[in-house]
C-alpha positions in Angstrom: 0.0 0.0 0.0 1.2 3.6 -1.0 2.7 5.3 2.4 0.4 8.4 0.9 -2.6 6.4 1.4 -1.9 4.6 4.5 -1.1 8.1 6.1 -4.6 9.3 4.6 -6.5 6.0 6.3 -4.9 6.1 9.3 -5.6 9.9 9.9 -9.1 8.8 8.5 -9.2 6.2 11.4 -7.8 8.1 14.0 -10.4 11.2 13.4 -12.6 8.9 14.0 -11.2 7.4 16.9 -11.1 11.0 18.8 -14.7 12.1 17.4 -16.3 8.9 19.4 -14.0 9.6 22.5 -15.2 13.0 22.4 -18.8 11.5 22.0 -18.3 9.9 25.4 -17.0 12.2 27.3 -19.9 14.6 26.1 -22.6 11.6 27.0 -20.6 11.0 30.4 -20.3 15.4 31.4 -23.7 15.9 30.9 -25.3 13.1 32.7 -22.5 14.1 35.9 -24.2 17.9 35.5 -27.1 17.1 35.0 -27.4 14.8 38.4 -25.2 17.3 40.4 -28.0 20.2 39.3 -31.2 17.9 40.9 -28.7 17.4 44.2 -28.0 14.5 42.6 -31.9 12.8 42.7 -32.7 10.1 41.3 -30.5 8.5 38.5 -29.4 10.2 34.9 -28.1 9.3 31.2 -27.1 11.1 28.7 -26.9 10.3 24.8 -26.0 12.6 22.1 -26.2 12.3 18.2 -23.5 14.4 16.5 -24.5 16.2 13.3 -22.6 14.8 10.6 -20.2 12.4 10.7 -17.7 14.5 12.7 -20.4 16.9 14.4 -18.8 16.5 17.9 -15.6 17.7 16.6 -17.4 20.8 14.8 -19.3 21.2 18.0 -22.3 20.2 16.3 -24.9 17.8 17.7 -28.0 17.3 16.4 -30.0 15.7 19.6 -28.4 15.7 22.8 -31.1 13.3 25.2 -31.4 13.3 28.5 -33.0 10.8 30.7 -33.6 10.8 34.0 -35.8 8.9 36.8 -36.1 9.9 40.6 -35.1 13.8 40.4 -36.6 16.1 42.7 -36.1 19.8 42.7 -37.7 23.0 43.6 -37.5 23.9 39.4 -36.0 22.9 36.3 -32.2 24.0 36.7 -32.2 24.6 33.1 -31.2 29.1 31.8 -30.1 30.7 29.6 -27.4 33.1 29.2 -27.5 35.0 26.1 -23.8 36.3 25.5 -21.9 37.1 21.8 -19.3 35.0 20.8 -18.7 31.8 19.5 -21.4 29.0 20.0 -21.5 25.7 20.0 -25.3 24.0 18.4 -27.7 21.4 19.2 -30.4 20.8 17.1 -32.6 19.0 19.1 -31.8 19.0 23.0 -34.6 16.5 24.6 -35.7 16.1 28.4 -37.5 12.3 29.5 -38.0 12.7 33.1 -40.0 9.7 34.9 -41.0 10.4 38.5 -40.0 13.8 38.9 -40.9 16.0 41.9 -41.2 19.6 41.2 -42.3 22.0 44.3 -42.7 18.7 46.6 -45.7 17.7 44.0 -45.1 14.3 42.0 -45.4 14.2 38.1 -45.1 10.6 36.3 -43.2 12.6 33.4 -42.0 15.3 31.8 -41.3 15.8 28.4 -40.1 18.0 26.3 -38.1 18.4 22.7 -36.4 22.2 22.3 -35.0 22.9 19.4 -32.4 25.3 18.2 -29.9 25.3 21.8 -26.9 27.6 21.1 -24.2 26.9 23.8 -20.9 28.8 25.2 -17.9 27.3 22.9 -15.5 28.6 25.1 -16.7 27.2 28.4 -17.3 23.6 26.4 -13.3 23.3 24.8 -11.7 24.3 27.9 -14.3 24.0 30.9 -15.6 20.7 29.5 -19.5 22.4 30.4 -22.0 23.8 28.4 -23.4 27.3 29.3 -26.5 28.1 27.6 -27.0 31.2 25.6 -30.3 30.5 23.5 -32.7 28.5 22.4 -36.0 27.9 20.2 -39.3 27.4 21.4 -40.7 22.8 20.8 -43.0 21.0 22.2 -43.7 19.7 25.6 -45.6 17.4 27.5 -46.3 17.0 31.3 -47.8 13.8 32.6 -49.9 13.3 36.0 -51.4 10.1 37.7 -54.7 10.2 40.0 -52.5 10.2 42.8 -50.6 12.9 41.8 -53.7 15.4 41.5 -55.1 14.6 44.1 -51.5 15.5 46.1 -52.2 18.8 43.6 -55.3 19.5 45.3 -55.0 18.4 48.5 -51.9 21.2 48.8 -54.0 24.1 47.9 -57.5 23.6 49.1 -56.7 21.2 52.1 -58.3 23.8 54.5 -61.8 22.9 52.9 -61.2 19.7 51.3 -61.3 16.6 53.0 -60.5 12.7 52.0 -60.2 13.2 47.9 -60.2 10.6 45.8 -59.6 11.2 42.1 -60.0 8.7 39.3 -60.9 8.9 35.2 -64.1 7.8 33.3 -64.5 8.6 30.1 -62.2 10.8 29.5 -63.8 12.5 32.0 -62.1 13.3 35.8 -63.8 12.1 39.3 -63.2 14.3 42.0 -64.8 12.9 45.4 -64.6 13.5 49.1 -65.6 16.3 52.1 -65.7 19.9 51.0 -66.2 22.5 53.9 -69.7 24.3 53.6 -70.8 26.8 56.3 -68.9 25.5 58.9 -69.9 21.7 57.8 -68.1 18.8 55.7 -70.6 17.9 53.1 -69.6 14.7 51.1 -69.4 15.3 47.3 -68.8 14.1 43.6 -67.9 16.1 40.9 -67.6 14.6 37.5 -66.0 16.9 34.8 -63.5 17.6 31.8 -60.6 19.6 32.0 -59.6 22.5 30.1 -56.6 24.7 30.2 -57.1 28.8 30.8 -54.6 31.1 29.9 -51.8 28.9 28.9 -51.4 28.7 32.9 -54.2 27.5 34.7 -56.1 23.7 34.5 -59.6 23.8 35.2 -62.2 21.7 35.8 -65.4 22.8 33.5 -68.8 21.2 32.1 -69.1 19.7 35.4 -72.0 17.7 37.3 -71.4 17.8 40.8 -73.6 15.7 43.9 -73.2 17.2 47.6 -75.1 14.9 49.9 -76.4 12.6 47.7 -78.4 15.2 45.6 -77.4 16.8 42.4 -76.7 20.7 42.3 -78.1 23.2 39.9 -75.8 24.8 37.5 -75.7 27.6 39.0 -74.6 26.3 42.3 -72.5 23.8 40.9 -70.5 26.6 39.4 -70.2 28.6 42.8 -68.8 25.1 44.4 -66.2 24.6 41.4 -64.8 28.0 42.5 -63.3 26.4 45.6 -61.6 24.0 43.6 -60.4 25.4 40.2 -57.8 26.0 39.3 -57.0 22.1 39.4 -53.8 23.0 38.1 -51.1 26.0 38.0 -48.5 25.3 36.1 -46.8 28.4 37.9 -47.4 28.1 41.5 -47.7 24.5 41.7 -45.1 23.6 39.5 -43.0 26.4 38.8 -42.8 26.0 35.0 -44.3 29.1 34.1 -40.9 30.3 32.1 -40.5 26.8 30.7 -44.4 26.2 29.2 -47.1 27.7 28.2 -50.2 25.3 28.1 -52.0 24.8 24.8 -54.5 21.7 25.6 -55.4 18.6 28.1 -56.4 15.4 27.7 -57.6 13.1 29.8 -56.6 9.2 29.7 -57.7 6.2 31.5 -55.3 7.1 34.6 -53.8 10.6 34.0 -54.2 13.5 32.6 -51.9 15.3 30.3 -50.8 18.9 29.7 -49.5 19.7 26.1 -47.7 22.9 25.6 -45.3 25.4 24.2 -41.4 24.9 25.5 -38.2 27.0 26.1 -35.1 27.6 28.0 -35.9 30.9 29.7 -33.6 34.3 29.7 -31.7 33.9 33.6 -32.6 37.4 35.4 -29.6 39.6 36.4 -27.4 38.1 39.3 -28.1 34.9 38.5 -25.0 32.3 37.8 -25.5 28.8 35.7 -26.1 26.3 37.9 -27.0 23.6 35.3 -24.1 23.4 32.2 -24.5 20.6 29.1 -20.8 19.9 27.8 
């Protein structure tokens, strides 16, 4: 074989070599931040997909995913730091959480697919992390059980609500138990849909509730739901307000879903990363 060509191959080979061990240690640095930005909840893994056959060494990835089971958190440790200079790109940088606690409230799982991530190049090649300076707006999806609404619930209104159950029928939810009515706990049922209000708020409308045994008008039905909606706010119970904006719910045979609008939001002043993606 020519020395010309074996020199081109082995180069060949050797670029290649380096582009997967800098696939690793990107896989590997993000799951460590990641963990060590939930306290270190829970358990995480990282993949990423370079862009190209030699994206990592262009410090171009087209999905970076991370998964993670178990975290708990007060919020998503995920800002942004918009800053001139050279950037890094991910295409596609995806969140699978399972199990998450935001706020001390339980969701089964988070989702969410943001596109367009623009990262620090400087504090990736010689800080081996990933400050964020931008990124797009994708879709997201957050996941609740029965249990977990009623723990919703039972946070907010637990000075006038008394032994909830909640369960699904028909796409419908079933809110039962005590609700606190001129000094009395009256049993109740209300059977409803959800809907979402404001790209915040998760209500629960078109509803048929029973108190004592005897259905409620409308009207008074309506005054009742008052001490119960918002179900859901994705801002004070969750703390996502920055990171979704709700477009729609649905209701399955044993949780509901939230569908919205995702981002990485803008970090206010004073505020230092505290979560980096190499």
């Amino acid at each position: 074989m020519d020395d010309t060509l074996k020199t081109v191959i082995f180069g060949f080979l050797g670029m290649i070599v380096f582009h997967a061990s800098l696939e690793k240690r990107a896989q590997h640095d993000a799951a460590r931040q990641v963990s060590a930005s939930f306290q270190n909840t829970g358990s995480i893994r990282a993949v990423t997909e370079p862009r190209g056959m030699f994206g990592a060494l262009a410090n171009h990835f087209y999905a970076v995913d991370i998964y993670g089971t178990g975290q708990s958190a007060e919020h998503l440790p995920f800002l942004a730091f918009p800053r001139e200079g050279w950037k890094g790109h991910i295409r596609h940088l995806r969140l699978h959480f399972d199990n998450l606690t935001l706020k001390g409230l339980p969701v089964s799982r988070f989702e969410a697919d943001i596109p367009n991530v623009t990262y620090d190049l400087g504090q990736a090649l010689y800080k081996d992390r990933l400050v964020i300076r931008g990124a797009g707006a994708g879709s997201a999806t957050v996941t609740i059980g029965a249990g977990g609404l009623r723990t919703f619930i039972l946070k907010k209104y637990g000075r006038s609500l008394r032994e909830i159950q909640v369960s699904f029928r028909d796409h419908k939810v079933v809110i039962s138990g005590k609700i606190l009515l001129f000094g009395a706990q009256s049993p109740f049922v209300a059977v409803g849909e959800l809907v979402d209000r404001d790209g915040r708020y998760v209500d629960l409308t078109r509803t048929s509730v029973d108190l004592n045994g005897q259905p409620l008008s409308p009207e008074v039905a309506a005054n009742m739901l008052k001490q119960i909606n918002p179900v859901l706010d994705i801002a004070a119970d969750l703390d996502l307000a920055e990171y979704l904006k709700i477009s729609h719910v649905s209701i399955g045979a044993s949780d509901i879903t939230v569908f919205g609008q995702a981002s990485i939001p803008v970090a206010k002043s004073g505020e230092a990363p505290t979560m980096q993606i190499p």
